[in-house]
C-alpha positions as CSV (number, residue, x, y, z in Angstrom):
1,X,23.2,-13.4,-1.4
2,X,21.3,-10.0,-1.6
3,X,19.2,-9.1,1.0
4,X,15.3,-8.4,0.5
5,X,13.9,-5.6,2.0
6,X,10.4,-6.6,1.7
7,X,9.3,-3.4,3.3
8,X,10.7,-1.5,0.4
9,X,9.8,-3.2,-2.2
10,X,6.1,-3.0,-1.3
11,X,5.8,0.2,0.0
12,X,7.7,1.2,-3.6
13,X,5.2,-1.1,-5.6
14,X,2.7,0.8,-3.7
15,X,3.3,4.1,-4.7
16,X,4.4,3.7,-8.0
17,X,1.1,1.4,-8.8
18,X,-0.8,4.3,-8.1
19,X,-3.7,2.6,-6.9
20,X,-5.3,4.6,-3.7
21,X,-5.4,2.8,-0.1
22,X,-8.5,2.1,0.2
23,X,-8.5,0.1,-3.2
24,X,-5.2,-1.6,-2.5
25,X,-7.2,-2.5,1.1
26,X,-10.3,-3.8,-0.9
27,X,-8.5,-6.2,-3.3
28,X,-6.1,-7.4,-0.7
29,X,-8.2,-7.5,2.4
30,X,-5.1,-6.0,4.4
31,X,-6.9,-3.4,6.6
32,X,-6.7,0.2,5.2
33,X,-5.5,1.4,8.5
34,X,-2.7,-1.5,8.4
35,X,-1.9,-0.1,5.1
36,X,-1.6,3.4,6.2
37,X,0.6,3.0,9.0
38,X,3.0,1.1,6.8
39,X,3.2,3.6,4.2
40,X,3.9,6.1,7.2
41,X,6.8,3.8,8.5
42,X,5.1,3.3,11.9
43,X,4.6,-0.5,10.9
44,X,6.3,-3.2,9.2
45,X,4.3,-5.8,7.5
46,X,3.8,-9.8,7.7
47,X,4.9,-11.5,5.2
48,X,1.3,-12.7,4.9
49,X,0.3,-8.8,4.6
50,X,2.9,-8.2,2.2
51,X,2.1,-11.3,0.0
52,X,-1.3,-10.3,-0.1
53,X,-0.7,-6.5,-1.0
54,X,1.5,-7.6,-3.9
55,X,-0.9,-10.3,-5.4
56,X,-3.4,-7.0,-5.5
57,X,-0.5,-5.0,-7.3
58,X,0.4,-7.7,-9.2
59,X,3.6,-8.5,-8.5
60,X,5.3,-11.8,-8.2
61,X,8.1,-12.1,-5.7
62,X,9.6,-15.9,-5.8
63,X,11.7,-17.4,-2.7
64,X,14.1,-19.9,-3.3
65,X,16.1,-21.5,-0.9
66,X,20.0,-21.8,-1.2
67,X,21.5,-25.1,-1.5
């Protein structure tokens, strides 16, 4: 199995989107401040954070559990 760094992915999405903080904060309702500090690498993100900043960008990301 691969492993997911969530992290990455987002904060990748993020910057290649293009779309500015503050927007990204507006159609995701994650705090711009919570935003900033995770592009910074002085936080990581909830997966409820990081599902909501990737509906905003989005991006689908699908977990599937192994059998």
């Amino acid at each position: 199995m691969k492993d997911l760094d969530l992290d990455k992915m987002v904060r990748e999405a993020a910057k290649s989107s293009g779309v500015s903080q503050y927007r990204l904060a507006l159609d995701s309702g994650v705090s711009q401040g919570a935003i900033c500090r995770f592009m910074n690498r002085n936080q990581t993100l909830t997966l409820r954070s990081a599902s909501r900043l990737l509906t905003a960008l989005r991006i689908r990301v699908e977990l599937n559990k192994e059998k």
